[in-house]
DRENGU-290510 format. One line per field, with one value per residue (C-alpha): x, y, z; residue in three letters. Coordinates in pm, 1 decimal, decimal comma. Layout:
<lumtis>
xx [X/...]
yy [Y/...]
zz [Z/...]
res [ALA/...]
</lumtis>
This chain:
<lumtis>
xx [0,0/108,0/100,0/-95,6/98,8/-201,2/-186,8/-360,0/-423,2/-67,5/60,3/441,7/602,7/604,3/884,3/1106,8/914,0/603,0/730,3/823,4/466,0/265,7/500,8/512,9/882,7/1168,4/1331,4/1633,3/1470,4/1378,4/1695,6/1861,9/1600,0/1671,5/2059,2/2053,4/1813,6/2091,1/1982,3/1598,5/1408,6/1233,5/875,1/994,9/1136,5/823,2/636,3/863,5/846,1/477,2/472,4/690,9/426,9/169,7/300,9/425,3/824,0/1086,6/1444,0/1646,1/1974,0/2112,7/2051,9/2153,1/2508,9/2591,0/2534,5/2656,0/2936,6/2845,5/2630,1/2394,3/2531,1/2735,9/2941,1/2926,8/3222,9/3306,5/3700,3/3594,7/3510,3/3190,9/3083,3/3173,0/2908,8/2615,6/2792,9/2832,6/2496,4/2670,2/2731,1/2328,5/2273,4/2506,6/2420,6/2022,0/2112,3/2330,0/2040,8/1820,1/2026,1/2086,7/1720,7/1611,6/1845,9/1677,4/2020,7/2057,6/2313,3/2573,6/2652,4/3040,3/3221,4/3598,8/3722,8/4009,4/4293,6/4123,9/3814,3/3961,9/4129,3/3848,3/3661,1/3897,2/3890,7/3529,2/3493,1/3797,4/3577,0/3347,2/3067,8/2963,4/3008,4/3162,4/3238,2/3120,9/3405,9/3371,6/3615,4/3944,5/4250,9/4565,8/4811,2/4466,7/4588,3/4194,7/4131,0/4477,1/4420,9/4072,8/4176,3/4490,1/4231,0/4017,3/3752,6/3543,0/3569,8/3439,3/3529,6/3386,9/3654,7/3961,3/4224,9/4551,3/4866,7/4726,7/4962,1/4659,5/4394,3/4072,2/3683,2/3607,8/3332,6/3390,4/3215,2/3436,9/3601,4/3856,0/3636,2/3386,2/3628,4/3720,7/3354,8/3338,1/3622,7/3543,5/3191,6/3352,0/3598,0/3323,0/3175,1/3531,6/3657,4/4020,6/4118,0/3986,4/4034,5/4015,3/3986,5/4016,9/3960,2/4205,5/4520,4/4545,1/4184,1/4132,0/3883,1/4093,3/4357,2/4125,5/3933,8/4256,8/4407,7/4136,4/4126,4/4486,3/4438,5/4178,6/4389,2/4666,9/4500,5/4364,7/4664,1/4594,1/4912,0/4872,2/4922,4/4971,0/4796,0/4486,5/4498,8/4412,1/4280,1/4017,8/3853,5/3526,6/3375,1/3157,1/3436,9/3709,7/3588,1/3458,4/3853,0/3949,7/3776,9/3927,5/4295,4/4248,4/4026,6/4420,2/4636,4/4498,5/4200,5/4169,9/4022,4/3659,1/3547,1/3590,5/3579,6/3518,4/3556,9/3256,1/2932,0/2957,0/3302,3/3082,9/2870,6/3137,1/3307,5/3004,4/2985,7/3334,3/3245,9/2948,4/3092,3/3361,8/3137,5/3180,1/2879,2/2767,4/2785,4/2824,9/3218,5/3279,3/3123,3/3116,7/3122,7/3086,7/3099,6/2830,6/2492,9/2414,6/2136,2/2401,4/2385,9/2049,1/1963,0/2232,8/2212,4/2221,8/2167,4/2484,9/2610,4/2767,0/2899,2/2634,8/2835,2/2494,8/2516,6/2227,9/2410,0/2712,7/2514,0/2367,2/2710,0/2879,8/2626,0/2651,5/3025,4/3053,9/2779,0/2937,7/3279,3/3136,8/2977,0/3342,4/3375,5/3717,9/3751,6/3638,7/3635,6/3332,2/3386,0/3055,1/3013,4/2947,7/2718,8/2682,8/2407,4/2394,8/2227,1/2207,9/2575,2/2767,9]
yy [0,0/354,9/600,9/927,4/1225,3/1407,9/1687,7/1734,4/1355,3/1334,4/982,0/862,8/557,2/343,0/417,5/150,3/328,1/226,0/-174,5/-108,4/-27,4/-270,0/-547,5/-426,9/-407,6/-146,6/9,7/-147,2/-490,8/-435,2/-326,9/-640,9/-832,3/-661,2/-690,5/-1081,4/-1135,8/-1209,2/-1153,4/-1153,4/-1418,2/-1599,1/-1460,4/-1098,0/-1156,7/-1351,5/-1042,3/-798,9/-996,8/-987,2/-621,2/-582,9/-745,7/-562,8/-208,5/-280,4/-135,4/-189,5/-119,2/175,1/-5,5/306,0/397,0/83,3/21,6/368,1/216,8/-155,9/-91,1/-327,0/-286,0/-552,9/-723,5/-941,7/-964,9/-1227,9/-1159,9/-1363,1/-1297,5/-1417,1/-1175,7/-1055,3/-1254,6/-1576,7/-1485,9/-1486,4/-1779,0/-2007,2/-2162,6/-2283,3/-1893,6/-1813,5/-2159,5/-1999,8/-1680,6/-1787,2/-2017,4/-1785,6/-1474,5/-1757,4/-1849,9/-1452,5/-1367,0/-1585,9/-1361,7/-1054,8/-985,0/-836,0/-978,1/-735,7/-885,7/-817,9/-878,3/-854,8/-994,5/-735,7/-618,6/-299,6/-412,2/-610,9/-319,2/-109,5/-362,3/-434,1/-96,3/-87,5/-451,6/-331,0/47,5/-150,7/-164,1/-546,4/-748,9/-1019,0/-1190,2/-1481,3/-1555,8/-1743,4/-1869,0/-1789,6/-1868,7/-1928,0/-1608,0/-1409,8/-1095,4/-1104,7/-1332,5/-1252,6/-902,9/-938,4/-1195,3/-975,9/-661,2/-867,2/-910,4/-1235,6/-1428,3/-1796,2/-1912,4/-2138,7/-2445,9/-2518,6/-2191,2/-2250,9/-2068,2/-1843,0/-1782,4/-1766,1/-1902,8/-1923,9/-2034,0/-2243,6/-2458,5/-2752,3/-3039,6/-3337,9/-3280,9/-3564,3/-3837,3/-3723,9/-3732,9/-4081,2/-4190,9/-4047,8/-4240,1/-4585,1/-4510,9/-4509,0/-4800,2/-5034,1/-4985,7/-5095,1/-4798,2/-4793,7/-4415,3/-4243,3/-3844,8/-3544,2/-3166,9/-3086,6/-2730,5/-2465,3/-2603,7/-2286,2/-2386,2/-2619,2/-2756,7/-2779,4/-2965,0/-3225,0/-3330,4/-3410,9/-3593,9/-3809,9/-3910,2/-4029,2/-4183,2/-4446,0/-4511,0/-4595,4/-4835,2/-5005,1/-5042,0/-4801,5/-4604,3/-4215,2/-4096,3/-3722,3/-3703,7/-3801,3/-3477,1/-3118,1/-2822,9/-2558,3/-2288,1/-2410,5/-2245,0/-2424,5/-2289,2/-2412,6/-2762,7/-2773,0/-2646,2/-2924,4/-3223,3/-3123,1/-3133,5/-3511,0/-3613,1/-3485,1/-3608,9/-3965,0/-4036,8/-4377,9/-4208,3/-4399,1/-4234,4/-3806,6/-3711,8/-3306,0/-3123,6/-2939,3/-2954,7/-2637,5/-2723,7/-3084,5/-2948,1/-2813,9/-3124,2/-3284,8/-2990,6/-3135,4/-3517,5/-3496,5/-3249,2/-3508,8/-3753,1/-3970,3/-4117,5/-4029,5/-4309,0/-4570,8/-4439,9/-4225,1/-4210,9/-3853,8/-3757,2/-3385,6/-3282,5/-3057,4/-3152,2/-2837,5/-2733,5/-2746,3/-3139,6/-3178,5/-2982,1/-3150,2/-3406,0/-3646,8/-3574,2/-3581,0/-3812,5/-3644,4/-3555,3/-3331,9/-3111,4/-2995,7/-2672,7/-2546,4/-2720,1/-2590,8/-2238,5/-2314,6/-2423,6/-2077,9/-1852,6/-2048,0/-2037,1/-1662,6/-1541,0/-1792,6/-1613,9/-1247,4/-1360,8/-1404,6/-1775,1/-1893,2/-2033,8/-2324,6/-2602,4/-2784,7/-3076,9/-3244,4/-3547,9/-3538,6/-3821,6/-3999,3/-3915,0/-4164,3/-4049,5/-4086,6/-4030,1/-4332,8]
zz [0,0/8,0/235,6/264,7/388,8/496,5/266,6/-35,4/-54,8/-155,4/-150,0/-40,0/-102,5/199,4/481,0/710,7/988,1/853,5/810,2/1159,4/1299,5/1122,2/1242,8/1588,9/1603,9/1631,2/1323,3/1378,7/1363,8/1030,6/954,3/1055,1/872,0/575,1/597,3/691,6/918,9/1193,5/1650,7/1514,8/1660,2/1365,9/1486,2/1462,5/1129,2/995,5/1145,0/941,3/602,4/638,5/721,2/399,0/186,0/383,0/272,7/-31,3/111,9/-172,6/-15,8/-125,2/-250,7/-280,7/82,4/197,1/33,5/177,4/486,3/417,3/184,9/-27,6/-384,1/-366,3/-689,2/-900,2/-1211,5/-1469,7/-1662,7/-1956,9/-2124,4/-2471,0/-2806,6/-2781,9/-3087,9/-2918,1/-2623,3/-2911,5/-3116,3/-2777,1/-2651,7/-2290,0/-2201,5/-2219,0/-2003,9/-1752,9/-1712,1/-1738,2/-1451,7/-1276,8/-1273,0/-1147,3/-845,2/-749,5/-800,2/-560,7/-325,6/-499,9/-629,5/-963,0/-1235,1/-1460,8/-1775,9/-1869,4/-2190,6/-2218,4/-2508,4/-2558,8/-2322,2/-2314,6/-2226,3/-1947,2/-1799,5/-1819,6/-1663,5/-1397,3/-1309,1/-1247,8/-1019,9/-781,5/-715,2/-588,1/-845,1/-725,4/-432,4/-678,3/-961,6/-1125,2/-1425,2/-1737,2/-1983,2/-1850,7/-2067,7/-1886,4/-1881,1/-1823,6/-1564,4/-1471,4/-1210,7/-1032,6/-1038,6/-885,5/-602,3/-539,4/-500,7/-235,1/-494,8/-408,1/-717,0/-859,3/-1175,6/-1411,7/-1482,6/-1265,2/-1267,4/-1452,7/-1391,0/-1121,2/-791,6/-522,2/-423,7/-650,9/-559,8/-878,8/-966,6/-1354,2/-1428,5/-1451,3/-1828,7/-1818,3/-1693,6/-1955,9/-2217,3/-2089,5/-2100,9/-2456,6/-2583,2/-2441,5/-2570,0/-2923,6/-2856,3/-2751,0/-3122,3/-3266,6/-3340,1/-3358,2/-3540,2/-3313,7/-3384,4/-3166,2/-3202,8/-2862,5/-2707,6/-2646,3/-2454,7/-2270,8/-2064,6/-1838,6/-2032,8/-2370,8/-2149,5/-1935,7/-2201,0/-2426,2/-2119,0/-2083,3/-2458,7/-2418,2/-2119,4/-2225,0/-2593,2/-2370,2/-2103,1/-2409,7/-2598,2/-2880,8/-2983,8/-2953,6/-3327,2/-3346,1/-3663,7/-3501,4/-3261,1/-3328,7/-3164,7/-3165,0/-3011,8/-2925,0/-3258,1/-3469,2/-3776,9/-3582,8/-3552,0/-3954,3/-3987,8/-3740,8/-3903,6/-4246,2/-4107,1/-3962,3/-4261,0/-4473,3/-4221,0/-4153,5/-4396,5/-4216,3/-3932,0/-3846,6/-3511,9/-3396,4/-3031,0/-3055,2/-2755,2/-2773,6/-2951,4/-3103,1/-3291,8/-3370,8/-3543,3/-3756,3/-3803,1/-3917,8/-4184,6/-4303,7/-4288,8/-4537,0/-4786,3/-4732,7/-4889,5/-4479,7/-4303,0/-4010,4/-3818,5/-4071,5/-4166,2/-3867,8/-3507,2/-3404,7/-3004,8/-2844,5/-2536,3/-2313,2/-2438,5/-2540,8/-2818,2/-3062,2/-2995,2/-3030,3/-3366,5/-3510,0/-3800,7/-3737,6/-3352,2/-3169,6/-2893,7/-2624,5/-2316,7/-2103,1/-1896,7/-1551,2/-1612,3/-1381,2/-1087,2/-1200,6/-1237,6/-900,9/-721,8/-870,2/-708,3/-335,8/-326,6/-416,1/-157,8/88,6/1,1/25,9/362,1/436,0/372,2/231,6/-134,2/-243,5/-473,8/-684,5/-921,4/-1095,2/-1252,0/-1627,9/-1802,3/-2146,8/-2338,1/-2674,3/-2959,7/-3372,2/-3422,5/-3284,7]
res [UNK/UNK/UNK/UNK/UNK/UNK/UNK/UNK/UNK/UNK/UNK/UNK/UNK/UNK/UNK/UNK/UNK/UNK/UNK/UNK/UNK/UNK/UNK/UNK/UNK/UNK/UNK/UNK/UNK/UNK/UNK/UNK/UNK/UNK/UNK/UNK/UNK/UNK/UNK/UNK/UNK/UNK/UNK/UNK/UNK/UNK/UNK/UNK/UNK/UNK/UNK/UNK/UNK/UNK/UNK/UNK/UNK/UNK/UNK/UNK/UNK/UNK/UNK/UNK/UNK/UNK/UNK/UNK/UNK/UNK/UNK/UNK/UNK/UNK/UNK/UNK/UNK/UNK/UNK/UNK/UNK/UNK/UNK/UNK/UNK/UNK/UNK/UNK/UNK/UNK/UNK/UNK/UNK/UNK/UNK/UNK/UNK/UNK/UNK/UNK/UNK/UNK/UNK/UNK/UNK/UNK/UNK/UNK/UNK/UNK/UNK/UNK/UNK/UNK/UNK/UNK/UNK/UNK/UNK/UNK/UNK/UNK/UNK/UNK/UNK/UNK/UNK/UNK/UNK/UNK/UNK/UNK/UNK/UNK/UNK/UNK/UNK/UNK/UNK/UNK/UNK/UNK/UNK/UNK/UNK/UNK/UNK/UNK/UNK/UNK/UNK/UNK/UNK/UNK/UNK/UNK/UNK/UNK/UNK/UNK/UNK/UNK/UNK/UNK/UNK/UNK/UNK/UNK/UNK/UNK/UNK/UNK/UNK/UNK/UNK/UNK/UNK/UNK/UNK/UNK/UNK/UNK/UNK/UNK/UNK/UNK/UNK/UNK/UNK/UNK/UNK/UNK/UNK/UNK/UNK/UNK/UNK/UNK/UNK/UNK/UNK/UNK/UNK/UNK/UNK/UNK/UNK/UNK/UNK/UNK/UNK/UNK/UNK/UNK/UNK/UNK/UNK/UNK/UNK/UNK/UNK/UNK/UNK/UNK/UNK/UNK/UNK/UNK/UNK/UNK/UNK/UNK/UNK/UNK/UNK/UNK/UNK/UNK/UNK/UNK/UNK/UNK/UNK/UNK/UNK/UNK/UNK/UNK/UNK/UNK/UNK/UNK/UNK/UNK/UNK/UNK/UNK/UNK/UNK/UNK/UNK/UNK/UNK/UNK/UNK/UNK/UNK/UNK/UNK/UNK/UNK/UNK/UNK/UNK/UNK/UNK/UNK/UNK/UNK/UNK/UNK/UNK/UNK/UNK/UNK/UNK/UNK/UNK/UNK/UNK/UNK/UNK/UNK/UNK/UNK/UNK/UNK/UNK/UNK/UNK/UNK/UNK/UNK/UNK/UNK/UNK/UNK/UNK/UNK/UNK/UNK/UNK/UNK/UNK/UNK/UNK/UNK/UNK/UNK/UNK/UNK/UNK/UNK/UNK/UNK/UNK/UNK/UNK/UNK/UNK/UNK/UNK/UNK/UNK/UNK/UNK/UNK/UNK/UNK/UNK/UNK/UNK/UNK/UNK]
</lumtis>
């Protein structure tokens, strides 16, 4: 409701002081209700929340980060060209889970691109004067200044895949890339596939270099030589992977199965195998890796690796508001899972 200031009819929003009289409580119990909700006996703050709804109060961020220090929001800040946030389908899944998990928090999300060394200092700039509470990072290459430069500044930071190269201590929360690769390729072993080719992800993420270990892993505990001809890399780009397949189909034309490290550079590679006049499955299996929509609008539909990307969504959000409540860093690994479809 709003409130009447007794002249003219004139109507005010409503005040803290009036959440305070309807619930029956002081003004500083509603302030610790709204700031956490810590010393308030669960009646109180039941009485408060209803007195909220009652009046129809919306809190004055402004007001209250003056007061808290703190903005009331996070970053998601992905270090990839801009064109690679549109191109990607597993960057909308994660920030679409990501503003999920905040809202129920009533916490708003910033969307943050920094593709260029430029944009990352500008953007630096901004997280360290305190324009959000935190960071939520995506796609970080190893050699990236980013995520040092935030932990060094005291920013609470998670980021999405295990760090490489960094000197402290970084929150991060991956799904399990090696084991999934590993699943992939005994997947395609148990259907006699021998050649097995990979275009595996960049070798400066952790993704690029789990997923690569795991493929070599299984060849070798089954006896299958490693044959460098059989292994290139990509970006994650559906180009990349059409570029990819069309190197291995040169360099060893006997290849009859293709683990791709992502289902976006799959669909790519599939590109290659038809105009390469190769079956899908019937002359070459064909594996990706995150179960993405890129996997299933495929043709034929793609077999793959799904990567749980709202738990991985929902496990980012926890561990950054645990570390801005002052919790230390920590560590989330998922499991990944099989998913068989038309193209093995």
């Amino acid at each position: 409701m709003t409130m009447s200031n007794g002249a003219g009819g004139r109507r005010r929003p409503p005040t803290i002081h009036d959440v305070a009289r309807e619930a029956g409580v002081s003004r500083g119990t509603v302030s610790r209700v709204l700031n956490g909700g810590h010393y308030v006996s669960p009646a109180a703050a039941e009485a408060v929340n209803a007195a909220i709804r009652k009046t129809g109060y919306v809190v004055n961020r402004h007001a209250r980060s003056l007061i808290t220090g703190r903005s009331d929001s996070v970053g998601f800040l992905l270090t990839e060209p801009q064109e690679r946030f549109f191109e990607d389908p597993n960057f909308n899944v994660l920030l679409s889970g990501c503003t999920q998990a905040l809202a129920a928090h009533d916490i708003p999300l910033l969307l943050m691109l920094a593709g260029t060394k430029d944009e990352r200092r500008r953007i630096t700039r901004y997280i360290t004067a305190g324009h959000v509470d935190g960071v939520l990072l995506v796609s970080s290459h190893s050699g990236d200044p980013v995520a040092e430069e935030l932990r060094e500044a005291g920013v609470p930071l998670v980021q999405c895949g295990k760090p490489m190269g960094l000197r402290s201590k970084v929150s991060y929360v991956a799904a399990d890339d090696r084991d999934g690769a590993r699943d992939m390729v005994r997947h395609l072993l148990s259907l006699g596939r021998r050649r097995i080719g990979m275009v595996s992800g960049p070798l400066d993420t952790p993704g690029g270099v789990d997923r690569l270990a795991g493929y070599k892993e299984v060849l070798t505990e089954a006896g299958v030589e490693i044959d460098e001809r059989l292994v290139v890399s990509g970006d994650y780009s559906r180009a990349s992977g059409e570029a990819g397949a069309e190197r291995l189909l040169a360099q060893a034309p006997d290849l009859d199965a293709l683990f791709v490290a992502s289902d976006l550079m799959a669909r790519g590679a599939l590109t290659a195998l038809h105009r390469a006049g190769r079956r899908v499955p019937e002359d070459v299996s064909v594996g990706g890796f995150d179960d993405s929509v890129a996997a299933t609008e495929a043709v034929p539909a793609l077999t793959t690796i799904r990567q749980p990307y709202d738990r991985v969504s929902a496990e980012m959000v926890r561990v950054l508001l645990a570390q801005i409540g002052g919790e230390d860093p920590a560590a989330v690994i998922l499991p990944t899972e099989l998913v068989k479809r038309d193209s093995t």
